[in-house]
BALUMSE-535580 format. One record per atom (N, C-alpha, C): residue number from 1; residue in one letter; atom name; x, y, z. Coordinates in nm, 3 decimals, decimal comma. Layout:
REM BALUMSE-535580
NODE   seq   type   atom         x         y         z
NODE   NUM      a     CA         X         Y         Z
...
***
This chain:
REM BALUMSE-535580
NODE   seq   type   atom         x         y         z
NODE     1      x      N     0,084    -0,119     0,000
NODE     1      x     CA     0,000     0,000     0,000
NODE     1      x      C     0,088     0,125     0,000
NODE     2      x      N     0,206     0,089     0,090
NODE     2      x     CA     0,234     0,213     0,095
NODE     2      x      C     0,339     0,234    -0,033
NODE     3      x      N     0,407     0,152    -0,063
NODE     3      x     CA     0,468     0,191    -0,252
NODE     3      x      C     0,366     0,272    -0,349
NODE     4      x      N     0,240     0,214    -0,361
NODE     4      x     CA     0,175     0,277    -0,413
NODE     4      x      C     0,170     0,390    -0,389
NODE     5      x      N     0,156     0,473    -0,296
NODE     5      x     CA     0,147     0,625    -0,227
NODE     5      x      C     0,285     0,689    -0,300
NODE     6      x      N     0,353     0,614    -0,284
NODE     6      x     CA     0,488     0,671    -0,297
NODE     6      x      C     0,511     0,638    -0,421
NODE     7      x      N     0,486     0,617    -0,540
NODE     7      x     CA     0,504     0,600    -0,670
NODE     7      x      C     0,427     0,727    -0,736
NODE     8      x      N     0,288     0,753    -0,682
NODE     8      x     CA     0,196     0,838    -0,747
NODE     8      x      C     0,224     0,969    -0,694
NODE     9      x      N     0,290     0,981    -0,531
NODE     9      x     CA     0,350     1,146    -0,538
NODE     9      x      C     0,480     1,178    -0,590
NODE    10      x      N     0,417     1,340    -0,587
NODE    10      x     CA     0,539     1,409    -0,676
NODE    10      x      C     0,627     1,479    -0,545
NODE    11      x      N     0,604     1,478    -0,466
NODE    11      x     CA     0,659     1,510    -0,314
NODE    11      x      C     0,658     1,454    -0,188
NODE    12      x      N     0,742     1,461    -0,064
NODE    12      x     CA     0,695     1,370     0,004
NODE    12      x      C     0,773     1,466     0,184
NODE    13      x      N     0,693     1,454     0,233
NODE    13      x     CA     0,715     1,508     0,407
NODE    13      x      C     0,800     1,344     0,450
NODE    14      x      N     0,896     1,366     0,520
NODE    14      x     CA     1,002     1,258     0,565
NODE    14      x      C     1,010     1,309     0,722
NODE    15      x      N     0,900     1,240     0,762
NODE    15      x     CA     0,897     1,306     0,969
NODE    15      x      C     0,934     1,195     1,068
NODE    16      x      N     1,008     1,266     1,160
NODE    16      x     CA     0,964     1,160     1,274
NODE    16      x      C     0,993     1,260     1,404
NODE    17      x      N     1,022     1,153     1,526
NODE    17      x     CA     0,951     1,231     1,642
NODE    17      x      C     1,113     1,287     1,669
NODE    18      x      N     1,092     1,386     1,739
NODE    18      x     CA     1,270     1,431     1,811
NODE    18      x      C     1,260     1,363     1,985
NODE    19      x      N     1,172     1,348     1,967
NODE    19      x     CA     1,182     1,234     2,133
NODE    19      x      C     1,175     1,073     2,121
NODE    20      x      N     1,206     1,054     1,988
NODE    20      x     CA     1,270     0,875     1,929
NODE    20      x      C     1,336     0,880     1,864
NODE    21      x      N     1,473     0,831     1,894
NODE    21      x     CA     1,569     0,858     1,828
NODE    21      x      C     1,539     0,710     1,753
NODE    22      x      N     1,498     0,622     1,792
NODE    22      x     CA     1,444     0,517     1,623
NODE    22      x      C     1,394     0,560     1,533
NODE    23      x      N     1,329     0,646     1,572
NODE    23      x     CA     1,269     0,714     1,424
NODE    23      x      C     1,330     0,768     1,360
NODE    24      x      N     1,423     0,846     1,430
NODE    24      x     CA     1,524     0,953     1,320
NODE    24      x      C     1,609     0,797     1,265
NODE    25      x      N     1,653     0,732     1,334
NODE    25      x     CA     1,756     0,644     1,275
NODE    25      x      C     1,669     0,526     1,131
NODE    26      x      N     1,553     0,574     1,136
NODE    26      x     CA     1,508     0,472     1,034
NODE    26      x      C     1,498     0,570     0,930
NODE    27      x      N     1,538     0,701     0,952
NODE    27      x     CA     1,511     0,803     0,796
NODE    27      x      C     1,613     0,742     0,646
NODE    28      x      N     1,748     0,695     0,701
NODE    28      x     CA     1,811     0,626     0,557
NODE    28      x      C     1,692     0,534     0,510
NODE    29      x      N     1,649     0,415     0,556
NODE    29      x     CA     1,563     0,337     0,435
NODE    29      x      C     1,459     0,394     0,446
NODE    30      x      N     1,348     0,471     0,506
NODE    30      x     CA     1,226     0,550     0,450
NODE    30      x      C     1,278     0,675     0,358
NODE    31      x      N     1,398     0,698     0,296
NODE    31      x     CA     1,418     0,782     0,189
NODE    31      x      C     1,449     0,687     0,120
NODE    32      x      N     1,535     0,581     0,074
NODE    32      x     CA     1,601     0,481     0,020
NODE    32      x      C     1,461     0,426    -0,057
NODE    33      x      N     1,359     0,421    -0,003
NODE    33      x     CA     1,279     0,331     0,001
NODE    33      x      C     1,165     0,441    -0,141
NODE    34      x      N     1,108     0,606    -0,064
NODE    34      x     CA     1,095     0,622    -0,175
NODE    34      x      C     1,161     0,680    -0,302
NODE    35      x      N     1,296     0,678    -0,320
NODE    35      x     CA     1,408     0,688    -0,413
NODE    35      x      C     1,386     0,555    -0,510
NODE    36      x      N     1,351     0,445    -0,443
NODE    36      x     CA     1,393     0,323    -0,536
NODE    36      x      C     1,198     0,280    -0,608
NODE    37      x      N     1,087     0,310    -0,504
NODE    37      x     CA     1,020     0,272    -0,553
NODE    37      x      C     0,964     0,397    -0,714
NODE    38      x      N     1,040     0,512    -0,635
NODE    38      x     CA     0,992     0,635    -0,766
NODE    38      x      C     1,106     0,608    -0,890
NODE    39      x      N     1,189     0,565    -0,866
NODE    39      x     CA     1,274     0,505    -0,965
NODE    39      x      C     1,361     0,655    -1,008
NODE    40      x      N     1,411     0,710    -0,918
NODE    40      x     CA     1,447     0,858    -0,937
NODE    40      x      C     1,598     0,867    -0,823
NODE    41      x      N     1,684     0,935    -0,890
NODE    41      x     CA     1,807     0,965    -0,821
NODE    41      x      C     1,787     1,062    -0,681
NODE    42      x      N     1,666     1,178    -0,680
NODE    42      x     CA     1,651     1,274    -0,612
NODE    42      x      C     1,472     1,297    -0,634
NODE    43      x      N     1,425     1,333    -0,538
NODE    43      x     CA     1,268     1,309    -0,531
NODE    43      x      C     1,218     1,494    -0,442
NODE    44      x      N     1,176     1,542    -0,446
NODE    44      x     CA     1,122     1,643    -0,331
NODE    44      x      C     1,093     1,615    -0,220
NODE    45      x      N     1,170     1,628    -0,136
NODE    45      x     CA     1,130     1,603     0,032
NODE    45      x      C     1,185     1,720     0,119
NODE    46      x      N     1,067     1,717     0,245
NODE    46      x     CA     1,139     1,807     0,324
NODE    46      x      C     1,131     1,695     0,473
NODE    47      x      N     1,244     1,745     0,551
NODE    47      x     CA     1,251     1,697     0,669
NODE    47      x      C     1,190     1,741     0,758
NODE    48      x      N     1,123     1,665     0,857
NODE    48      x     CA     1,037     1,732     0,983
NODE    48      x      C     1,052     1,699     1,102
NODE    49      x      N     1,098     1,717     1,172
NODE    49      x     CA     1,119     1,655     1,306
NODE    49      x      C     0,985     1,739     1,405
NODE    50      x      N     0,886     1,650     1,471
NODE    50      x     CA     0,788     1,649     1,501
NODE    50      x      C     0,754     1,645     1,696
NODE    51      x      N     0,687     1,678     1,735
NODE    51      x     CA     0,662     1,648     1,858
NODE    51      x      C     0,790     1,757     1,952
NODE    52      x      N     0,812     1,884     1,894
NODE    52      x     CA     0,914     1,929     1,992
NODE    52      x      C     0,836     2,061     2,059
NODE    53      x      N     0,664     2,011     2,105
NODE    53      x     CA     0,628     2,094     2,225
NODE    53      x      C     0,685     2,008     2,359
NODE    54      x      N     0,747     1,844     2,335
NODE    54      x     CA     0,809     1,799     2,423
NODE    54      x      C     0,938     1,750     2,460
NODE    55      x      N     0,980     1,933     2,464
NODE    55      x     CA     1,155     1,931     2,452
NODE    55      x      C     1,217     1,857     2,549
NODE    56      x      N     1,169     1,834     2,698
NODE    56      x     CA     1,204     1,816     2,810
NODE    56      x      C     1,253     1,645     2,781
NODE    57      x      N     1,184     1,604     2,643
NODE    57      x     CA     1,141     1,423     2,594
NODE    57      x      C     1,316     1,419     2,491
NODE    58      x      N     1,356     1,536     2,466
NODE    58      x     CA     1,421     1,541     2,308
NODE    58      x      C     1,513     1,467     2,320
NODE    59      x      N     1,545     1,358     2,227
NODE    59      x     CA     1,659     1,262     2,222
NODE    59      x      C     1,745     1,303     2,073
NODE    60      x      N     1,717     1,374     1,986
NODE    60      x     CA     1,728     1,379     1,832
NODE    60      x      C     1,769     1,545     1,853
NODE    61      x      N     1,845     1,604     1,860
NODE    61      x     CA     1,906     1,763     1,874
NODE    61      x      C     1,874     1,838     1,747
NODE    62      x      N     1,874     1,906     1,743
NODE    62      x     CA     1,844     2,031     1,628
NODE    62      x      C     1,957     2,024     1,532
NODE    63      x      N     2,089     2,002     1,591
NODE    63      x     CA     2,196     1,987     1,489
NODE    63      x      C     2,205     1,868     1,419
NODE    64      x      N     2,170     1,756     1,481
NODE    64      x     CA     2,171     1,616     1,413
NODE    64      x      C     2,093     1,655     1,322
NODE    65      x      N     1,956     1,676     1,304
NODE    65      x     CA     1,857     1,677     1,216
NODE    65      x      C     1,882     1,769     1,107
NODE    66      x      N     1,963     1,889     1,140
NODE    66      x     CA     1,980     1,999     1,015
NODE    66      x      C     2,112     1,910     0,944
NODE    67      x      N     2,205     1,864     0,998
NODE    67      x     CA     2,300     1,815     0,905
NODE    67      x      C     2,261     1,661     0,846
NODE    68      x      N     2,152     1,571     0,907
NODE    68      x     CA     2,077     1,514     0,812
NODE    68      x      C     2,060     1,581     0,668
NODE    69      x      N     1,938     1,676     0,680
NODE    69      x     CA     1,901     1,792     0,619
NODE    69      x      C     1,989     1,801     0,474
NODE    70      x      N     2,105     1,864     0,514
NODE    70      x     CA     2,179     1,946     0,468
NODE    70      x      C     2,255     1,793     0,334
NODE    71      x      N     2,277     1,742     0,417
NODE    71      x     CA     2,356     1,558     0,389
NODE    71      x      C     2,240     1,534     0,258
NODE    72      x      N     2,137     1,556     0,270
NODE    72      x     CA     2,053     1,482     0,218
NODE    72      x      C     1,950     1,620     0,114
NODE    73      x      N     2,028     1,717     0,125
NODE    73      x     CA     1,970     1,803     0,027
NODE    73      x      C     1,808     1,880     0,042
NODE    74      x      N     1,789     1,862     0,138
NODE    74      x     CA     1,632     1,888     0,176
NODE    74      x      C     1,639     1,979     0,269
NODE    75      x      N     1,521     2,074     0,268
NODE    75      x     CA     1,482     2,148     0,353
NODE    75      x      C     1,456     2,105     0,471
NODE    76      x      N     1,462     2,170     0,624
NODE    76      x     CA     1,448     2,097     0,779
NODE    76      x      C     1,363     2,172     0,860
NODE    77      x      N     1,236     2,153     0,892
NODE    77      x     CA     1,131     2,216     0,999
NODE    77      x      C     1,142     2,140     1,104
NODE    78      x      N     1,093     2,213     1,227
NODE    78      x     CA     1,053     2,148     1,307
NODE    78      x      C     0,941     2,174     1,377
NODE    79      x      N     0,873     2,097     1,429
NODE    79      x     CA     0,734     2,125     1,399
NODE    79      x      C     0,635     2,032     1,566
NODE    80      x      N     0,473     2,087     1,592
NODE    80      x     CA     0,457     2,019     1,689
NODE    80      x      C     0,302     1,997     1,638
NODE    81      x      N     0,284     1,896     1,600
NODE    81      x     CA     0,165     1,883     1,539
NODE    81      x      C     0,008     1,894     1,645
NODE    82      x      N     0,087     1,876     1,798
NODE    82      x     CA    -0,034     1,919     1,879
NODE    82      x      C    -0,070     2,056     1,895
NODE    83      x      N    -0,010     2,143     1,887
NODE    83      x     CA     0,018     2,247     1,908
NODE    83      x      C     0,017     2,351     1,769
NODE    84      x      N    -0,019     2,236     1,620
NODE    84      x     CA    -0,010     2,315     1,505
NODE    84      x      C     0,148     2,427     1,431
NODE    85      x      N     0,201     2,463     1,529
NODE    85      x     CA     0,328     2,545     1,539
NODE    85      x      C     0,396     2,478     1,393
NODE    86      x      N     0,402     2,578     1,316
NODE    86      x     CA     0,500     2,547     1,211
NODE    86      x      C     0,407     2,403     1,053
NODE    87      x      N     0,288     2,369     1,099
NODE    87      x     CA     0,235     2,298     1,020
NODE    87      x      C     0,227     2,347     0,910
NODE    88      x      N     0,152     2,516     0,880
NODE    88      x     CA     0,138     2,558     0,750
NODE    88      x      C     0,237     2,583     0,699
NODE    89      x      N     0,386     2,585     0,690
NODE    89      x     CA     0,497     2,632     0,647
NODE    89      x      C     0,541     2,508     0,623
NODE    90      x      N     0,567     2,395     0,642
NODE    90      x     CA     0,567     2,295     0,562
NODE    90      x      C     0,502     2,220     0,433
NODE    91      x      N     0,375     2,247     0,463
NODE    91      x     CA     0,305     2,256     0,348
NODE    91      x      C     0,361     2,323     0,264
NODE    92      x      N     0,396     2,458     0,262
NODE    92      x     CA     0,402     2,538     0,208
NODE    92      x      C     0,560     2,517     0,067
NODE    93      x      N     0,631     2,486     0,234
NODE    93      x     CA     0,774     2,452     0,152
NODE    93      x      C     0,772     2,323     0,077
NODE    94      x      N     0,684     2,215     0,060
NODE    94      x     CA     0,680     2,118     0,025
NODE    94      x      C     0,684     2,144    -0,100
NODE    95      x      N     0,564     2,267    -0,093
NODE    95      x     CA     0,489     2,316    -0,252
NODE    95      x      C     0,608     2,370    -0,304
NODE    96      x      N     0,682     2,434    -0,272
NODE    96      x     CA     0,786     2,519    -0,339
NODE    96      x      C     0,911     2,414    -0,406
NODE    97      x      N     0,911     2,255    -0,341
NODE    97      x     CA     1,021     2,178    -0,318
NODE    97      x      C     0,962     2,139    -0,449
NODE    98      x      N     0,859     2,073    -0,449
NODE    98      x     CA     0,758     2,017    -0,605
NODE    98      x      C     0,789     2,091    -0,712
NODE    99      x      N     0,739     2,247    -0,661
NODE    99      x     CA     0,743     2,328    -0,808
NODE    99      x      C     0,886     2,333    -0,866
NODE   100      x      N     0,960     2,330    -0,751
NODE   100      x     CA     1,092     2,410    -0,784
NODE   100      x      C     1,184     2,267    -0,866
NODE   101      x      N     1,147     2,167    -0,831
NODE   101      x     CA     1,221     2,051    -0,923
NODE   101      x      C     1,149     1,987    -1,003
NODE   102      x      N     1,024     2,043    -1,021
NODE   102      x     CA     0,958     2,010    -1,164
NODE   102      x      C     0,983     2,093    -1,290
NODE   103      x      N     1,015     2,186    -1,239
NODE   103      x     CA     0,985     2,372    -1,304
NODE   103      x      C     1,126     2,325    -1,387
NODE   104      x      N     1,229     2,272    -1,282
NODE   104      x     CA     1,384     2,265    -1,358
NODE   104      x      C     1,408     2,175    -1,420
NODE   105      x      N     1,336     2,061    -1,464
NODE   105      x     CA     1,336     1,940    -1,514
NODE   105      x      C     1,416     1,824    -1,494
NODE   106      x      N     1,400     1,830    -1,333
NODE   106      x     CA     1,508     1,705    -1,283
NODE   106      x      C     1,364     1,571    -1,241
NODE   107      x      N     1,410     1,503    -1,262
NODE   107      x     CA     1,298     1,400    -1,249
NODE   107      x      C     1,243     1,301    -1,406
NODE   108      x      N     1,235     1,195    -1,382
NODE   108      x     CA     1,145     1,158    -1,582
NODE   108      x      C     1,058     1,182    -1,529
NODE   109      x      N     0,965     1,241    -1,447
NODE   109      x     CA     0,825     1,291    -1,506
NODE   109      x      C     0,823     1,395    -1,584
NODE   110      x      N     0,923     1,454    -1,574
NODE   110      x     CA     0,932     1,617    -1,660
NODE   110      x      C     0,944     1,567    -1,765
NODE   111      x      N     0,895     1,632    -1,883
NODE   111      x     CA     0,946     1,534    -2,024
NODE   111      x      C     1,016     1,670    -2,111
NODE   112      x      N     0,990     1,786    -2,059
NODE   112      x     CA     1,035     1,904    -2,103
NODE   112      x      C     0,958     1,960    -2,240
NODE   113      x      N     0,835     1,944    -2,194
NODE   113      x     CA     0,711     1,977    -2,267
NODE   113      x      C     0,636     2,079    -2,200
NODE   114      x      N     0,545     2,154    -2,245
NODE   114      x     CA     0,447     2,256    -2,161
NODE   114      x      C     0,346     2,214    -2,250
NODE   115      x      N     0,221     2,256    -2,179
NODE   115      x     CA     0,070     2,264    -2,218
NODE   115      x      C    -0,006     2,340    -2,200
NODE   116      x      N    -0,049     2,398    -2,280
NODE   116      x     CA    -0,131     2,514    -2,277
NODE   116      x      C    -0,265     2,471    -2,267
NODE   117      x      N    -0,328     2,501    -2,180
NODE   117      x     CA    -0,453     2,512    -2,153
NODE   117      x      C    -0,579     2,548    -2,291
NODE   118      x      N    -0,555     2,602    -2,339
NODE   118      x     CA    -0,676     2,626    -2,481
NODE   118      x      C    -0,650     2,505    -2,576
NODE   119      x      N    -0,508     2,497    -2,582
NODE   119      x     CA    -0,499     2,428    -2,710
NODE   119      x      C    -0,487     2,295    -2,642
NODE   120      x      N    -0,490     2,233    -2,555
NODE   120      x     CA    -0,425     2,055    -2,502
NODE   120      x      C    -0,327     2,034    -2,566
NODE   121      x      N    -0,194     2,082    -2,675
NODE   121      x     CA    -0,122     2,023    -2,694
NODE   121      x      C     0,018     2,050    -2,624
NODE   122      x      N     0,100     2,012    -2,715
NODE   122      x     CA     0,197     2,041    -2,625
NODE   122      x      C     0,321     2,152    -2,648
NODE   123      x      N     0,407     2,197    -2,653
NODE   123      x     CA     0,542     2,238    -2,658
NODE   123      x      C     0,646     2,208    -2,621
NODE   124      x      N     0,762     2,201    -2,723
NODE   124      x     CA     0,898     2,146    -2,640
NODE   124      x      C     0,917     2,316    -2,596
NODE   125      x      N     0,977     2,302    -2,448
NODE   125      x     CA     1,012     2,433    -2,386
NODE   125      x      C     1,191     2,445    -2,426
***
């Protein structure tokens, strides 16, 4: 089920908690994983490290996670989903992560065509 999910998006949120450090340590094969099922060298993702209205819990530091981040080419929020803090700005950057590596034509979904809306066909850009 979940390949499927991950074949049909064009982006993808890569979260886990900053008070389990298993979770951060399982981020190599949940990227690995959708890299190989999208069949793509580099995919749109942003990193999220989640749950830090419970800092007092934090096992996963702010620096580990940005040089993940950084290692791995992706943008890094952090975020508390009870608390909403920082939710819409991920969204947001997700959108920008999509546009911005579709727009440049990294990916085979890009075929380096445009479509115009009146006419349905196409253009080489």
């Amino acid at each position: 089920m979940r390949d499927r999910y991950m074949r049909t998006g064009q982006g993808f949120l890569v979260v886990f908690s900053v008070i389990d450090r298993a979770s951060f340590a399982e981020l190599d094969s949940f990227v690995l994983q959708i890299l190989r099922v999208k069949d793509e060298d580099a995919v749109p993702m942003v990193l999220v490290g989640n749950k830090i209205d419970l800092a007092h819990e934090r096992q996963v530091s702010n620096d580990e996670a940005v040089a993940y981040a950084e290692a791995h080419n992706m943008p890094y929020f952090e975020t508390s989903a009870r608390s909403g803090l920082f939710t819409h700005e991920i969204f947001v950057q997700a959108t920008r992560e999509i546009d911005r590596f579709y727009r440049h034509g990294y990916g085979s979904q890009h075929t380096g065509r445009r479509c115009t809306r009146k006419s349905k066909r196409c253009a080489m850009s």
